[in-house]
N, C-alpha and C positions, 0 to 999 in steps of 0.2 A: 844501477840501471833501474830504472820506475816499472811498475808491474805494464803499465800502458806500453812502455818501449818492447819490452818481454812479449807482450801479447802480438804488438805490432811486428817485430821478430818474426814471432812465430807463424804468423797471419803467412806473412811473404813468404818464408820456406815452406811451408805447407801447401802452399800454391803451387809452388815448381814454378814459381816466375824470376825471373833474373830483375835486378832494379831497374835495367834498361827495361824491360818489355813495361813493368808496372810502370814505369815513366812513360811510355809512350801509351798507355793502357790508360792512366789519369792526367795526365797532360803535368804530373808533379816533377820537379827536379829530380835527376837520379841524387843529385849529391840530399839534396832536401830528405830522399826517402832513406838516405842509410844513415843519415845524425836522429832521424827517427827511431830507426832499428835499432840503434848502436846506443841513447840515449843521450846521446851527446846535444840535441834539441830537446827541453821536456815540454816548452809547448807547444803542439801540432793546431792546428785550429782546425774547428771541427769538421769544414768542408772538405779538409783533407783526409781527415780519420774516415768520412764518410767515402769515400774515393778509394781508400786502399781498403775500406771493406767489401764495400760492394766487387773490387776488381779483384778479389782475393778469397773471395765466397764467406767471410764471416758477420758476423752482426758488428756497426756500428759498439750498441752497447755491453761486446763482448770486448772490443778492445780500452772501450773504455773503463773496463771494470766492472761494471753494470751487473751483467750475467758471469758467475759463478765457472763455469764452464764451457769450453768451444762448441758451438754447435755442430752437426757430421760436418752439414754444409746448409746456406743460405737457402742456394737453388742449385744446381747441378743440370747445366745448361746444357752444358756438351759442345761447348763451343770451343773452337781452338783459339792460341792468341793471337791471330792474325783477324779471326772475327770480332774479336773481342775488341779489336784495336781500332776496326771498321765502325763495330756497334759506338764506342765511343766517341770516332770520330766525329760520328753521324749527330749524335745528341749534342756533340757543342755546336753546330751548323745553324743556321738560322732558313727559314722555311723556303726558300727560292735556291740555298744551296743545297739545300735538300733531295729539292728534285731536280736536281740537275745532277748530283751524284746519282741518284737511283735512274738518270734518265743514260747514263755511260753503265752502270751496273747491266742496265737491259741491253745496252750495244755490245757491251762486251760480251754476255750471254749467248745474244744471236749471231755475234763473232764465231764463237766458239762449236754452237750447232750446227753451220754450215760445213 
């Protein structure tokens, strides 16, 4: 197993995410993210490395080698992964479904206050 797969490994256990949420979290195969983990893939392309870092709180150039050591964390958002999953969703959208998700987010809000 290549230090990349080890890193990426460890990236996702250290998250607490199961392969399904981080699939659904980067829009990647679950099976794509465990020949990752498991090295059974050694090359990831990078828009992927960047995907399961960002969704997993570590540096891009931690899993690649790059940096010597994990960082604590990226950001520490505080987000749970159902927002997480929202927040991503929302960034693949294109600007008209944009607001029209955020315009059901306000309905169901004032759903909810009444």
């Amino acid at each position: 197993m290549s230090k990349r797969s080890q890193r990426i490994n460890k990236a996702i256990s250290d998250s607490g995410l199961s392969y399904g949420e981080l699939s659904k979290i980067t829009g990647i195969p679950k099976s794509a993210l465990q020949r990752y983990a498991t090295g059974e893939t050694e090359k990831v392309p990078s828009d992927r490395i960047e995907l399961i870092a960002e969704a997993t709180k570590v540096s891009a150039e931690y899993i690649m080698g790059w940096e010597t050591e994990k960082p604590a964390t990226i950001k520490d958002d505080g987000l749970d992964v159902d927002a997480r999953l929202l927040l991503a969703i929302y960034d693949r959208l294109e600007y008209g479904q944009r607001r029209e998700l955020l315009k059901y987010a306000k309905f169901q809000e004032s759903e909810q206050n009444q």
